[in-house]
PLY file of the C-alpha trace (Angstrom):
ply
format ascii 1.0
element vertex 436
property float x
property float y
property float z
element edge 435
property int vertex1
property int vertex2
end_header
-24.22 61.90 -69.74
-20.90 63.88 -69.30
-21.62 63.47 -65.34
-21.62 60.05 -65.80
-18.58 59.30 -68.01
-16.46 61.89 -65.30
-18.01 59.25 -62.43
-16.79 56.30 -64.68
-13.30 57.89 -64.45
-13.19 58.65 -61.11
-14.31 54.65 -60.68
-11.25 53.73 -62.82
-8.80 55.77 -60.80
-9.74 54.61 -57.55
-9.31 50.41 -58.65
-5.82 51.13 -59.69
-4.34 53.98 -57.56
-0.79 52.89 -58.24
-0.86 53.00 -61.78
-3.41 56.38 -61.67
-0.43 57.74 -59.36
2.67 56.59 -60.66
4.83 59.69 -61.48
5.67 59.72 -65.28
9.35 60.06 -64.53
9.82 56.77 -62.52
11.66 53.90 -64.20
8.63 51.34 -64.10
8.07 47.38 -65.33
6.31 47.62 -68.08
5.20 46.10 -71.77
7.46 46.34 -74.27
4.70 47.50 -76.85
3.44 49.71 -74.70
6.92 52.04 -75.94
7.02 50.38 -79.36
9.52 47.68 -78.58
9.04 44.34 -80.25
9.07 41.50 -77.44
9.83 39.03 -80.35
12.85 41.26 -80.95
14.16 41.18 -78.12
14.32 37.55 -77.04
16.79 37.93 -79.96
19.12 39.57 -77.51
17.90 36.66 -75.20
19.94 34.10 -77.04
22.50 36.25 -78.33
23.55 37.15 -74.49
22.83 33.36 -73.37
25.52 32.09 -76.47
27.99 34.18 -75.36
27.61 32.20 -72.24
27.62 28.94 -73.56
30.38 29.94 -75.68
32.75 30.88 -72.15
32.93 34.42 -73.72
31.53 35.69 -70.82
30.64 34.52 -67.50
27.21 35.93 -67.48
25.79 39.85 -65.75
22.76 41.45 -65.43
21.31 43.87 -68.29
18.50 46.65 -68.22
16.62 48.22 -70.85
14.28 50.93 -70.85
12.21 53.38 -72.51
9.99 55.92 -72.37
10.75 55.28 -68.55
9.58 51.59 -69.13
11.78 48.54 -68.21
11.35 46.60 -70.73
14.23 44.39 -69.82
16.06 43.83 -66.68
17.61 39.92 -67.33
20.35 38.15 -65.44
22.52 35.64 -67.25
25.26 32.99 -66.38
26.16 32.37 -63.09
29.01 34.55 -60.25
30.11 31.45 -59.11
33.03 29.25 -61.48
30.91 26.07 -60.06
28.13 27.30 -61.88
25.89 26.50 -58.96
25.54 30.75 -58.09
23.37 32.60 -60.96
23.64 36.27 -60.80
20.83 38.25 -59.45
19.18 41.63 -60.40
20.85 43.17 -57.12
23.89 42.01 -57.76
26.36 44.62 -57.31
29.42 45.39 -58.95
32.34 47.64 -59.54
31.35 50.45 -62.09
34.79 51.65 -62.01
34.55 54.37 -64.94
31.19 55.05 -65.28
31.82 56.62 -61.87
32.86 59.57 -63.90
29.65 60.30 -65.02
28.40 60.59 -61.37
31.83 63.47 -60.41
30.89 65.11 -63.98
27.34 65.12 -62.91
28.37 66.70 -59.54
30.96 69.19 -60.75
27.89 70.23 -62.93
25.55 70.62 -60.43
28.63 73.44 -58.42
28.52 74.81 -61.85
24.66 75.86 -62.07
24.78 77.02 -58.47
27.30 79.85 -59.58
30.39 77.57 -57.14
32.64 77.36 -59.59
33.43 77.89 -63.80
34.06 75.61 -65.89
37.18 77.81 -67.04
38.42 78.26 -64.00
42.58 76.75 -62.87
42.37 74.00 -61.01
44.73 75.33 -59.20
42.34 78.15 -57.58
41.25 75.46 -56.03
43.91 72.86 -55.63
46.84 75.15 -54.77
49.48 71.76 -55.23
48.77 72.25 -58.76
50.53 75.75 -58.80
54.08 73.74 -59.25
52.38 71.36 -62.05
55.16 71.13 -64.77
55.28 69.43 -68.56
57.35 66.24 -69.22
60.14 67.34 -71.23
62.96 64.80 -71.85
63.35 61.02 -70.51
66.35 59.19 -70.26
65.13 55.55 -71.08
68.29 54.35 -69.06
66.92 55.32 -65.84
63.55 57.05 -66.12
65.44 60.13 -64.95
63.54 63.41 -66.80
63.50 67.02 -67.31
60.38 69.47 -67.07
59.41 72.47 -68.23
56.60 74.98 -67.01
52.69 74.94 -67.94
52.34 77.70 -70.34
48.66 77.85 -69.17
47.04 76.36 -66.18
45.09 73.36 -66.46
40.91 74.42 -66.40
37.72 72.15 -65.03
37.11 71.80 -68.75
40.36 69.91 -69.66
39.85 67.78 -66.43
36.34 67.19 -67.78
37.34 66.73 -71.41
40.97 64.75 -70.53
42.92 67.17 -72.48
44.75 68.21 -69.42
48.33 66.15 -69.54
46.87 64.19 -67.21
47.48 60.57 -67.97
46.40 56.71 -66.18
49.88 55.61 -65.93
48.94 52.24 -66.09
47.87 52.18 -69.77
50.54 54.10 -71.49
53.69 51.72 -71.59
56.94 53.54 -72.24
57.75 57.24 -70.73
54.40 58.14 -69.29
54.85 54.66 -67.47
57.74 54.81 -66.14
57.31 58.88 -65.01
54.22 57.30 -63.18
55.85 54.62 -62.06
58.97 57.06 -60.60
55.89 59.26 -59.12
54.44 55.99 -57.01
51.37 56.42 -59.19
50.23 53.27 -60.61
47.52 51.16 -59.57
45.95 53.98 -58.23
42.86 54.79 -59.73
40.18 52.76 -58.06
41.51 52.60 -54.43
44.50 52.93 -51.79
45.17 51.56 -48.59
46.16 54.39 -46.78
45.77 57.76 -48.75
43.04 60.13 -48.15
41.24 62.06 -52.30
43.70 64.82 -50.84
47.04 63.02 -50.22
45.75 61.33 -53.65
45.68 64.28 -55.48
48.33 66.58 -53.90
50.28 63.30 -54.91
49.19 63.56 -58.20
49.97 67.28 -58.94
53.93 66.93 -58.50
53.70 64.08 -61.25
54.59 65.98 -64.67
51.98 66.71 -67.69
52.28 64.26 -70.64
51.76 67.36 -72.66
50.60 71.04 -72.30
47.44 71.28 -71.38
45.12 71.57 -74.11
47.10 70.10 -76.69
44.92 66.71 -77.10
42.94 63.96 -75.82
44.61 61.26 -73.40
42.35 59.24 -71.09
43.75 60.00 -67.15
43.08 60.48 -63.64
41.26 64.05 -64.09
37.98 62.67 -62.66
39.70 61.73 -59.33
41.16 65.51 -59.59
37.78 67.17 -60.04
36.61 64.92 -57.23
39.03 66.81 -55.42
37.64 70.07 -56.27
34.05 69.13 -55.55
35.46 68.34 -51.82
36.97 71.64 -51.56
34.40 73.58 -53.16
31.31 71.92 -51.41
33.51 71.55 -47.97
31.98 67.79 -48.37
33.62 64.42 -48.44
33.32 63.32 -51.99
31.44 59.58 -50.92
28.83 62.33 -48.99
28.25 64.60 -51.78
27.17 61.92 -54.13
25.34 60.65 -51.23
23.44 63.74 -50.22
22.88 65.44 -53.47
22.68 62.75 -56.00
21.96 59.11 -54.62
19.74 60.13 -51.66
17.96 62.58 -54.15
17.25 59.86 -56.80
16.35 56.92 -54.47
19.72 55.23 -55.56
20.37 53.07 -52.82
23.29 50.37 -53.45
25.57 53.03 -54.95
28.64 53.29 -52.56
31.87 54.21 -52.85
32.16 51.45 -49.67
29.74 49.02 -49.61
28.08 48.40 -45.70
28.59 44.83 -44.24
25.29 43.96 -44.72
25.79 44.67 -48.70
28.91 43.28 -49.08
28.06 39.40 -50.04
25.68 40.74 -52.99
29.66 42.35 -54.73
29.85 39.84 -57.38
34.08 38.20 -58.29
35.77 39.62 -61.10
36.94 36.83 -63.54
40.36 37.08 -65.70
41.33 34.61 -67.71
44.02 31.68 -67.22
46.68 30.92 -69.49
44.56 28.43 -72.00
41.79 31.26 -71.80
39.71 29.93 -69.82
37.67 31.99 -67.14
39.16 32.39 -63.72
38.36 34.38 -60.61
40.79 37.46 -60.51
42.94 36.88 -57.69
46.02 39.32 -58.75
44.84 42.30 -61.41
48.19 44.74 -62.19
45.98 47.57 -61.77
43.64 46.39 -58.59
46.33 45.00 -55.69
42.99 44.52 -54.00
40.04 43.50 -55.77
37.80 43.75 -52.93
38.32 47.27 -52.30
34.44 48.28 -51.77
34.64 45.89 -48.44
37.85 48.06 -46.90
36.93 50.68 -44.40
36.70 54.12 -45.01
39.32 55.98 -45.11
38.54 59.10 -46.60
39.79 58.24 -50.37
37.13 58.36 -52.78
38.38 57.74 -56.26
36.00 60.25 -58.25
37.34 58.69 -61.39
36.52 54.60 -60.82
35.86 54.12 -56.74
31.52 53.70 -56.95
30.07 50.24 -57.03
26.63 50.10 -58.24
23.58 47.77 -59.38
22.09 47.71 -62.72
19.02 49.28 -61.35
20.71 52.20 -59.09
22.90 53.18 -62.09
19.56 53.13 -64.62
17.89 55.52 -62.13
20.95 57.71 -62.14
21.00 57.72 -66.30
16.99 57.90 -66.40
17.24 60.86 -64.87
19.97 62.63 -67.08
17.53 61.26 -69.93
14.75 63.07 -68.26
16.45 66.40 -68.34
17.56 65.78 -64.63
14.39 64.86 -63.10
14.10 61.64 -61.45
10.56 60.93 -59.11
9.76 64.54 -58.58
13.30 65.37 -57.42
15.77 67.10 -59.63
19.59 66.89 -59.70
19.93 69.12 -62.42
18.76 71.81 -65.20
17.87 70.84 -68.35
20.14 73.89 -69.94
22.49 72.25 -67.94
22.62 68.83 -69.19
22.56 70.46 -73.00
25.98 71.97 -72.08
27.18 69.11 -70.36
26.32 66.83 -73.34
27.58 69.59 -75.88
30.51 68.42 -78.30
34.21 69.39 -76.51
36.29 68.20 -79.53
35.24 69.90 -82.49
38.55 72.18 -82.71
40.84 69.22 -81.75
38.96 66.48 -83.87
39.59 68.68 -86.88
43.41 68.81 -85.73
43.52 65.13 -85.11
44.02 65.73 -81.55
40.68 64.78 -80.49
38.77 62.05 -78.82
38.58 59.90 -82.31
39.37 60.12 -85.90
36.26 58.95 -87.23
33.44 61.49 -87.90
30.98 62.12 -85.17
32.52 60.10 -82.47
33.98 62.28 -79.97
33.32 63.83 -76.57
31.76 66.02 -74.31
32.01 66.99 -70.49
32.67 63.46 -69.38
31.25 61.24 -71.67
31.74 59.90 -75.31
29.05 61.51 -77.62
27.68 60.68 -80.95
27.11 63.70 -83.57
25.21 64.10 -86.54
28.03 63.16 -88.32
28.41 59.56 -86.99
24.70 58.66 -88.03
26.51 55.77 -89.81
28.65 54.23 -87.08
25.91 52.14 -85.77
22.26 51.90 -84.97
22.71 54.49 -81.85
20.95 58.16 -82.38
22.86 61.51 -82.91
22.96 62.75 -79.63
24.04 58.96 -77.78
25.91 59.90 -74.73
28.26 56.65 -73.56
30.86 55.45 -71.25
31.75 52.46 -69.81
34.19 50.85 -66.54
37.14 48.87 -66.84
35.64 45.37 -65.72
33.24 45.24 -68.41
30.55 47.67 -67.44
28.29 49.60 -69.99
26.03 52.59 -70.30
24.35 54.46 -73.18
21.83 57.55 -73.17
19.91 58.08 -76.23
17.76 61.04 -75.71
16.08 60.73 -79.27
14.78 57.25 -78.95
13.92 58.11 -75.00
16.05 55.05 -74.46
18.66 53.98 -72.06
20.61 50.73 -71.55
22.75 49.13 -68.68
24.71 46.33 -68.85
26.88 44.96 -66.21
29.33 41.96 -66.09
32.64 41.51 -64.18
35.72 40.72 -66.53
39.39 41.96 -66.62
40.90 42.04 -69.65
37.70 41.28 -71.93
38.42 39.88 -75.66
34.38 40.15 -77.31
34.96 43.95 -78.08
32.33 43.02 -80.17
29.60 42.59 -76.95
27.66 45.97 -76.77
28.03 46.61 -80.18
26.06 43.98 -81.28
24.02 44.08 -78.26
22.99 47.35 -79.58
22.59 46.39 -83.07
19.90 43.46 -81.93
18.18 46.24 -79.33
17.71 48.69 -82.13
16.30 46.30 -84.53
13.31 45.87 -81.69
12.15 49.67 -81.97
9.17 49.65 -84.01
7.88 53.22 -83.13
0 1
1 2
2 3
3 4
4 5
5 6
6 7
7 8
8 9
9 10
10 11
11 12
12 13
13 14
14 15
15 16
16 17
17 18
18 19
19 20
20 21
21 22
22 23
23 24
24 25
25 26
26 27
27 28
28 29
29 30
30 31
31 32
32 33
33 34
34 35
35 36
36 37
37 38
38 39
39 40
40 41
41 42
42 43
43 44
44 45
45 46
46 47
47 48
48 49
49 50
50 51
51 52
52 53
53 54
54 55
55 56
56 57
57 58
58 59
59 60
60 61
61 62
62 63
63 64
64 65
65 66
66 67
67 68
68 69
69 70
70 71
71 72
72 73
73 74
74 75
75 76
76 77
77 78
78 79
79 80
80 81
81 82
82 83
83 84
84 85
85 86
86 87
87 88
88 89
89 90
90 91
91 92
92 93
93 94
94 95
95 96
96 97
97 98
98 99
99 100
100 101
101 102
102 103
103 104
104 105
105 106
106 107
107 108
108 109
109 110
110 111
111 112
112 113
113 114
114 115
115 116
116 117
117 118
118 119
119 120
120 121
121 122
122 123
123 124
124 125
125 126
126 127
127 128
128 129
129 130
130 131
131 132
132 133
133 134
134 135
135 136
136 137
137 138
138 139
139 140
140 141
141 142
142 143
143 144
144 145
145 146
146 147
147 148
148 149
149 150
150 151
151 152
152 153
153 154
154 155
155 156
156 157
157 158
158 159
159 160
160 161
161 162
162 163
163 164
164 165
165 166
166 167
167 168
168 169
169 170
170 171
171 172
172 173
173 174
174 175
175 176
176 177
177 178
178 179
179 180
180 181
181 182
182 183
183 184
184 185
185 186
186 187
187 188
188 189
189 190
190 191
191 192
192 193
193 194
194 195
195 196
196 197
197 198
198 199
199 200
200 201
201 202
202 203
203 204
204 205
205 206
206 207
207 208
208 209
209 210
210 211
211 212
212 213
213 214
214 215
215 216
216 217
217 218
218 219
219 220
220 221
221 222
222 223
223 224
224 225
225 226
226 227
227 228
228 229
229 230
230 231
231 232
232 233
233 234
234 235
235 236
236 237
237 238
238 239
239 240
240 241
241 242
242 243
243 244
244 245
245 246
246 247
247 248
248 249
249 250
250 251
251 252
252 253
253 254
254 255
255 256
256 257
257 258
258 259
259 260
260 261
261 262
262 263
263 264
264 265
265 266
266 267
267 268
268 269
269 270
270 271
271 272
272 273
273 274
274 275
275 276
276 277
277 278
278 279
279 280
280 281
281 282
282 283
283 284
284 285
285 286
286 287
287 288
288 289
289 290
290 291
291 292
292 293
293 294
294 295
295 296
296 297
297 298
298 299
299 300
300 301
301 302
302 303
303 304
304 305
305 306
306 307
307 308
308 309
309 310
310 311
311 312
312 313
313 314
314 315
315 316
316 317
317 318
318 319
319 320
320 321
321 322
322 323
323 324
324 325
325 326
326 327
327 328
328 329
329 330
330 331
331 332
332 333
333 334
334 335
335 336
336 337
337 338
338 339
339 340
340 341
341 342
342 343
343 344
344 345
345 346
346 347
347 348
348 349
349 350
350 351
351 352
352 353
353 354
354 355
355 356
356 357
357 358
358 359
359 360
360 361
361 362
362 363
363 364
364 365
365 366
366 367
367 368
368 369
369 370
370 371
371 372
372 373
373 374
374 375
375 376
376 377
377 378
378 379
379 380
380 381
381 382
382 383
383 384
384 385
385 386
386 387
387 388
388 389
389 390
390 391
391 392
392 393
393 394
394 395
395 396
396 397
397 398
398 399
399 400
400 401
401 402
402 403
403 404
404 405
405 406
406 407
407 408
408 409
409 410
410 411
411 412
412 413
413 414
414 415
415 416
416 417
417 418
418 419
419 420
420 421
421 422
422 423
423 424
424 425
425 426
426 427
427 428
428 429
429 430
430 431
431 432
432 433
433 434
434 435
């Protein structure tokens, strides 16, 4: 009998190899209640995505669900053309601009496990142009003249990674910091530029003062495109072939690029803005992008580790998958799972008590490159303790949530977006379909 029931096995393996085969840490199509998500659920998020469309809130994108390493939602909406005659398509790609960073923090991690560098460590062991770094002092509002004083400690990897370094994006603090950046020849620089190599960039960036010591609290800057730097000069690798070479190549990510190949380039989807009775628009002149096509220019050697990557939904869900599975993606690993736990360990908690931190509500703050939900912001919404986040500037979106085995990507193409509101009820609507 038991000879018989192993032969009866054997018979079932050998109809359906593929499925028999499939490694368990491959992002598959699958059944939604095969991993306890209600279908009926989720064609709730069908229409709520599809009214924001008929509503002109948003033009329309492509978002991907999965869990338990089941897709059990990869939809397009809307269409990339303003004639409407052009739906977007799963391989769309588009400009991820800030959730870049969690590819460089990813990277700098990886250096870190192989003993390359410490996550203590001046930047400026590494990035000697950051030996003359010196602290805004006083601005004459007159004629953005300004005095400086010196660091009273360097700036560390870890305030790169956690933006407590002075560092600032010029662009979105109006005022001093603005016009200090704008004195410097620094804004508008944070996705692209036409003629500076990541080490021009950065050397560039280094004689620009500090907003504040370094330490002293949380402001949003252009530390990723710093640490890109460093993972040039510590690798001895271009930054666009590190990621390509030890992180996309690895994974199987194949429409990640930092410049997209000719053949690619008519799948880059517009960015829209929005014209002066609010209507949608194609973005033909952003303040902070002088070139919205940047991914077609040629390579020059500046790879903006910060916001430069363009990406599909399905590349970037790989990339997060395989954070979720403890840095394992298809046999292949990227990185240790003691790692990731110290990567996705709470940065803040001495600053968030000081009011100095990432956010003053309770259990929203951050970690090594990403925003992270604690215990203590069970309440916030329906996202687990433990919810690692980020998100790009033209209305690009990523969550982790290593409790419910569950990661989402959504991607859409707007400048200057006014439905805040999106994800979070996106999420709201997505949680409500977990049943197990």
């Amino acid at each position: 009998m038991r000879i018989r029931l192993i032969a009866f096995i054997l018979l079932i393996i050998t109809q359906f190899p593929a499925w028999a085969q499939r490694p368990s840490d491959v992002l598959a199509e699958g059944s939604s209640g095969m991993v306890g998500v209600s279908e009926k659920r989720l064609q709730m998020l069908d229409q709520f995505i599809q009214n924001y469309v008929n509503k002109g809130y948003i033009p329309g994108g492509v978002f991907l669900i999965a869990r338990d390493n089941q897709v059990v939602y990869n939809k397009t909406f809307g269409f990339r053309s303003t004639d409407k005659k052009v739906p977007y398509k799963k391989d769309d790609i588009f400009r991820i601009c800030s959730m870049t960073k969690a590819i460089t923090s990813v990277a700098i991690m990886q250096l870190y496990e192989e003993g390359k560098l410490g996550l203590d460590d001046a930047v400026q062991d590494y990035i000697p142009a950051f030996k003359k770094t010196q602290v805004l002092d006083t601005f004459n509002e007159k004629d953005s003249t300004y005095t400086t004083v010196p660091v009273k400690s360097p700036i560390t990897l870890r305030q790169l990674l956690t933006h407590t370094s002075g560092i600032a994006y010029g662009d979105f603090y109006p005022g001093k910091i603005m016009a200090v950046y704008k004195k410097n020849n620094m804004l508008g620089v944070g996705l692209s530029h036409p003629s500076w190599t990541t080490e021009e960039f950065i050397n560039r960036l280094a004689a620009v003062p500090l907003a504040f010591q370094p330490g002293d609290h949380f402001m949003y800057g252009l530390n990723m495109d710093v640490l890109g730097r460093v993972i040039e000069v510590v690798s001895g690798e271009k930054l666009g072939d590190y990621f390509r070479k030890h992180i996309f190549e690895q994974l199987g990510m194949k429409d990640t690029y930092f410049y997209l190949p000719k053949e690619k380039q008519s799948r880059l989807v517009p960015i829209y803005g929005y014209d002066a009775n609010n209507n949608f628009q194609m973005l033909t002149n952003d303040p902070l992008v002088s070139n919205s096509d940047y991914p077609k220019n040629s390579d020059i050697g500046h790879y903006a580790g910060g916001g430069g990557l363009s990406s599909t939904a399905m590349d970037y869900a790989i990339f997060i998958q395989s954070l979720l599975n403890n840095g394992v993606y298809n046999g292949k690993r990227i990185l240790g799972r003691k790692t990731i736990e110290v990567m996705t360990g709470d940065q803040m908690i001495s600053l968030n008590q000081h009011g100095k931190g990432y956010s003053s509500k309770p259990g929203d703050t951050f970690c090594l490159g990403f925003n992270l939900r604690t215990d203590q912001g069970k309440g916030i919404n329906s996202k687990s303790p433990g919810t690692y986040e980020w998100g790009g500037y033209f209305t690009t979106k990523f969550w982790i949530d290593p409790k419910e085995e569950l990661i989402f990507v959504g991607m859409m193409q707007i400048n200057g977006f006014q439905h805040g509101e999106f994800f979070d009820r996106v999420a709201a609507i997505l949680y409500s379909a977990i049943e197990e």
